[in-house]
C-alpha positions as CSV (number, residue, x, y, z in Angstrom):
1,X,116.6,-112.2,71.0
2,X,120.0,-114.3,71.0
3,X,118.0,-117.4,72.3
4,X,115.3,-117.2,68.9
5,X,118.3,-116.7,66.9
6,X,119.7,-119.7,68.3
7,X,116.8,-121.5,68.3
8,X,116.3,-120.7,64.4
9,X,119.7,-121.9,63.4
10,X,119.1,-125.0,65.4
11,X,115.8,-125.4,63.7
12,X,118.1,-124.8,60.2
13,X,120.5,-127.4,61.0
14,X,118.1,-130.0,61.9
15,X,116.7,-128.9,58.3
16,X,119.6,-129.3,56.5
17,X,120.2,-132.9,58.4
18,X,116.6,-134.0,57.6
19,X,117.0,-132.9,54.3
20,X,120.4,-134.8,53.6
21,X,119.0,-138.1,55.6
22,X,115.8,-137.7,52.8
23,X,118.2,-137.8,49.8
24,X,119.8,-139.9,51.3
25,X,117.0,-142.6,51.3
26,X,116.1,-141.7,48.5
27,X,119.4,-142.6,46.4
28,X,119.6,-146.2,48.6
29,X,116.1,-146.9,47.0
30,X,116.9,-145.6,43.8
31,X,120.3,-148.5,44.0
32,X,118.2,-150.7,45.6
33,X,115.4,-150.4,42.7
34,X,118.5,-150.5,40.3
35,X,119.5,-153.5,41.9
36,X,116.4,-155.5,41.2
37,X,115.9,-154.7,37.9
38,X,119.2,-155.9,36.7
39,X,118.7,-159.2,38.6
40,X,115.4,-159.6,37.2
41,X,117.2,-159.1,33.4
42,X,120.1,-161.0,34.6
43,X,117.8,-164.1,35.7
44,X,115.5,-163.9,32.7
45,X,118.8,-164.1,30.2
46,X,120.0,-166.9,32.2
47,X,116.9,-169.0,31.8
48,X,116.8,-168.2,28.2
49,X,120.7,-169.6,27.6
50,X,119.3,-172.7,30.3
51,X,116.5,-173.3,27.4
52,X,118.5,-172.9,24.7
53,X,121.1,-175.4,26.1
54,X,118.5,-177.8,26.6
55,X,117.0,-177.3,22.8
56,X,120.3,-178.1,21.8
């Protein structure tokens, strides 16, 4: 009986671990994601002031 307790609270931790390693992942791609988007925004104003500077 001990060892299926044992073995259940293993199982448990390795859960908890999988479950933290998910969210985990899941928060670097939401950055990462974040990441782009800003650079994509940041690029497209900076080629807007380029043109601008040029019409000018």
């Amino acid at each position: 009986m001990e060892i299926i307790i044992a073995m259940y609270e293993i199982s448990e931790e390795e859960r908890k671990i999988r479950l933290e390693r998910e969210e985990n992942e899941r928060k670097e791609n939401l950055r990462r994601n974040a990441e782009e988007i800003y650079y994509d925004l940041y690029n497209k104003e900076l080629n807007k002031t380029k043109e601008l500077i040029k019409e000018a």
